[in-house]
N, C-alpha and C positions, 0 to 999 in steps of 0.2 A: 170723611175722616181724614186728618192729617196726619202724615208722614214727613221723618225726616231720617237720618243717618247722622250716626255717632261712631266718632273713631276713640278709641284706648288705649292709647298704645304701652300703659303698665296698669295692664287690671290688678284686679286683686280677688282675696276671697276676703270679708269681711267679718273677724271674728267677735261678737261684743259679746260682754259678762260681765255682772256685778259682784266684788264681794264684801265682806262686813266691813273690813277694815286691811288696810297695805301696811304689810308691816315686810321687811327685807328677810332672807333667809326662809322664813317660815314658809312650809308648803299651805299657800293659800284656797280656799275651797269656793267653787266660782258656783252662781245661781244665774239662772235665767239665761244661760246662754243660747246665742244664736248665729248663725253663719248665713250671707247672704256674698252674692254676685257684687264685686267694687271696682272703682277703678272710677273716676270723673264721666268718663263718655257713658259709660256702664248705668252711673247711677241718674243720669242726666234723663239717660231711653226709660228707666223704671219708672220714673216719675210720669214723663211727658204720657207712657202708655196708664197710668193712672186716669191722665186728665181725658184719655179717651182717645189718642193720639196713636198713629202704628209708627215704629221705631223698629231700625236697622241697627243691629250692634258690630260694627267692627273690630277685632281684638285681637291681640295674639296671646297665645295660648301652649305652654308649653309644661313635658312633665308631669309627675300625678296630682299636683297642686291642680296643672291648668284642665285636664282631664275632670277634675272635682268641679272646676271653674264652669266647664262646659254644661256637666251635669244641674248647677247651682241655675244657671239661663236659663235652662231646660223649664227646670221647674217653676220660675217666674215668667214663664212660655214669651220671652222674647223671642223675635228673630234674629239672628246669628249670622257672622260670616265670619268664620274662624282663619288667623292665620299662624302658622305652624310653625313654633320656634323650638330650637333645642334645650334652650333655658327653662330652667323651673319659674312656676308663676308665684308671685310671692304672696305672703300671708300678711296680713294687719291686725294687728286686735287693739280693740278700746274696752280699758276696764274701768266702769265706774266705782268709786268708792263709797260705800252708804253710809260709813261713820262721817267724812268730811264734805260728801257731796262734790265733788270733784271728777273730773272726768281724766283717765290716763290713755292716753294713744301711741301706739305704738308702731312706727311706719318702716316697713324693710322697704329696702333699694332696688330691690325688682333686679331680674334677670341680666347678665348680659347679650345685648342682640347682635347678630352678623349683617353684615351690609344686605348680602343675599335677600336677607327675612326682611329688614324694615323696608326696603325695594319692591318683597311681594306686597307688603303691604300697598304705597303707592300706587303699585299697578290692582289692585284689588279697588281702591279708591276712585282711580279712575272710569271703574264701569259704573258706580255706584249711580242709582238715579233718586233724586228728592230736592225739595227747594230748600231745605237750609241743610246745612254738614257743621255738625260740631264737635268741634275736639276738646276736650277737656283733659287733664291730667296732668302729671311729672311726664318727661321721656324717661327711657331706659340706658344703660349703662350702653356705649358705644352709639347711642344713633342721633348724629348729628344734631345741633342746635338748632339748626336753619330747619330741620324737620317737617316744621308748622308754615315755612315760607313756600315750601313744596308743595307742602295739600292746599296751599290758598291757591297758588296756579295751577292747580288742577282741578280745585273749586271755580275759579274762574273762569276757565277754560271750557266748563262746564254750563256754563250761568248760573250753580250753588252760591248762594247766600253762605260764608264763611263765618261760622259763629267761633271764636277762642278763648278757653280759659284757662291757662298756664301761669306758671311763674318762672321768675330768674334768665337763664339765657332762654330759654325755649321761650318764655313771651318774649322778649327783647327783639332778637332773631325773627322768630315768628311773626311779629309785625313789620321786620325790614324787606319785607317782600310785596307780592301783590294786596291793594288796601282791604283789609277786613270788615262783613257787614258790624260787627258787634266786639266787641274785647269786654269782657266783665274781671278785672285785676280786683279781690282786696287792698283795703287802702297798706295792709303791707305791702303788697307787692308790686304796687303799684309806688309806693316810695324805691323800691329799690330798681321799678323800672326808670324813674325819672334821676333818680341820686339826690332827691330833693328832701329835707325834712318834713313839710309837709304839715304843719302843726295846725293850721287853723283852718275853718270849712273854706275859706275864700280864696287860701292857698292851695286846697285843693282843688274846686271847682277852677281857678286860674289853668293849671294843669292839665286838666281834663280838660279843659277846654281851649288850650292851644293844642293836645293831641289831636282832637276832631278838626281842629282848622290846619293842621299839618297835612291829615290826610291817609295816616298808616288807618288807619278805624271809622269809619262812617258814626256809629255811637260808641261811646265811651260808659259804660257804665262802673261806676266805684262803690263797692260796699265795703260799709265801714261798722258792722255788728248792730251794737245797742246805740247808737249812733244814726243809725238809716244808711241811705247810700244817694249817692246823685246820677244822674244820667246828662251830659254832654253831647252835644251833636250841632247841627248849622245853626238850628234854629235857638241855640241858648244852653242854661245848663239848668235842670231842676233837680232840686232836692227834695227827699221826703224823709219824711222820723220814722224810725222802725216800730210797727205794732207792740205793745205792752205786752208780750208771753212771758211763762215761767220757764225757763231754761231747764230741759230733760239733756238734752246735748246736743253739741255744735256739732256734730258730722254730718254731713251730706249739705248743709245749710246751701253752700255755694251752689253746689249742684243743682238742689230743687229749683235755688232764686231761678238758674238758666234755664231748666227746662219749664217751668211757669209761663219765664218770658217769653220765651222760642214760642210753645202752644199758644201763647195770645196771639203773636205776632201772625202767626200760619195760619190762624183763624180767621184773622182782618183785624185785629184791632190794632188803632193806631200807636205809635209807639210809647208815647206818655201813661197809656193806661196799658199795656204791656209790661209796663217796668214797673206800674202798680202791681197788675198778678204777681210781678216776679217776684217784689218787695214780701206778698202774701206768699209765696211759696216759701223763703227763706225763715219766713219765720214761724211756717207751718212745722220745718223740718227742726227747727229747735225744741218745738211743743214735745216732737218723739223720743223718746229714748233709746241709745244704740244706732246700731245701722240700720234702723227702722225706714227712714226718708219723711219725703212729705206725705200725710193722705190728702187724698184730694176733697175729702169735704170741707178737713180744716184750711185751705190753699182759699175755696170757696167762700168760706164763712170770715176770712181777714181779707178779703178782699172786698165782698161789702160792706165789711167794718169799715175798712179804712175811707173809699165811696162815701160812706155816707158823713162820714169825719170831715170828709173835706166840702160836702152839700154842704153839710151847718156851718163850715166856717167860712161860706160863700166862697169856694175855691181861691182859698187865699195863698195856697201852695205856688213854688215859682224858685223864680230867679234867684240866684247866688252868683255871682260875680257875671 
């Protein structure tokens, strides 16, 4: 069984509910709701222990929000390393609309953290033991950009394979440090990591693929939605088309693609067919609706989809720039 660790450093609790129709003012009457454990690292570990995988959760955790937070792990029986801030953990909700089919998300800015707390964390990181560490998420109000450049040298320092999935300064930052096994940016964010427009596949595989010969990220992975995504690294850049599903909602998408990927990788498989599961995870987690995630038969079942898509077209998949 494989293991890894996941840091959060701005969980969440994830509220999802549908109602008929959003109309302003009016006290709206929500169905089907559900609350689950969030936060990028958080939802990365749910998955990966899907695929049958054991998962460390690193988090901080503050207030009756985070206290709800804890109990929320509990019950999804992750294992846990809680770390103790005085801030409240904040709340998310995505409410679908069933007259427009539409998905509304609603993201609060999370806590603010003291030096002290994101410090313990670091030092909580440091004992930590598994072969990959992934962080995933926003940071929190006050804790440094560089944040994510600290946990790579202590991944390093470690011999952790250093997985990243941030945006804005915190990926930016986060990669001006020790070099990362893996970076998975959306092609948003990944335009506002390079300041480039970005408009055509080949300006992006270009991209991606002078990051990996740079040297901040061993692979480059870009997902780009209905689009696919590419993967970058020494050996070239491939692209694949994203599985034909019916879109229940975009949340968690990025997350499962990483924890897909990570459990192939940790299993043995090479990284090309890695980034296939991953492909099949992301688009597992669309099939679901809410903060559902990926399951893992559906993860399964697009993944020899897409297998056997590329047998019949005599593995015609490849190169872009």
């Amino acid at each position: 069984m494989f293991e890894i660790a996941t840091l959060t450093m701005n969980p969440t609790i994830d509220v999802a509910l549908e109602v008929d129709r959003i109309r302003h003012t009016h006290k709206l009457r929500g169905h089907s709701e559900t609350h689950a454990p969030g936060g990028g690292g958080i939802c990365v570990a749910r998955v990966f222990v899907r695929l049958g995988g054991n998962a460390r959760c690193y988090y901080l955790s503050g207030g009756p929000m985070g206290a709800a937070l804890d109990g929320l792990l509990d019950l999804h029986q992750l294992v846990r390393k809680r770390i103790p801030i005085g801030g409240e953990t904040r709340l998310c909700t995505t409410v679908y609309d069933r007259e427009s089919g539409k998905e509304y998300r609603f993201m609060a800015e999370g806590p603010v953290v003291a030096e002290a707390e994101w410090r313990a964390c670091l030092d909580a990181i440091a004992e930590v033991r598994c072969d990959y560490l992934v962080a995933s998420g926003s940071l929190p109000q006050d804790v440094p950009a560089d944040f994510y450049a600290r946990v790579a040298r202590v991944a390093e320092k470690r011999g952790i394979r250093f997985v990243l999935d941030s945006s804005g300064p915190a990926l930016a930052q986060g990669l001006a440090g020790p070099p990362v096994f893996l970076v998975k940016p959306s092609l948003g964010e990944f335009r506002a990591l390079t300041g480039l427009p970005l408009e055509s596949e080949d300006a992006i595989a270009a991209a991606a693929a002078e990051l990996a010969r740079r040297g901040p990220a061993e692979h480059v992975v870009v997902t780009m939605g209905r689009d696919g995504a590419l993967l970058a690294n020494a050996d070239g850049v491939l692209r694949l088309p994203s599985p034909q599903v019916t879109t229940a909602s975009a949340t968690g998408a990025g997350d499962s693609f990483v924890a897909a990927m990570v459990h192939a990788l940790a299993s043995g498989r090479d990284v090309r067919e890695a980034f296939r599961f991953g492909m099949a995870g992301g688009a597992a987690a669309v099939l679901t609706p809410g903060s559902g995630l990926a399951p893992a038969a559906e993860i399964h079942r697009l993944y020899e989809q897409m297998r056997a898509k590329a047998a019949n077209a005599g593995n015609g998949e490849g190169g872009a720039g």
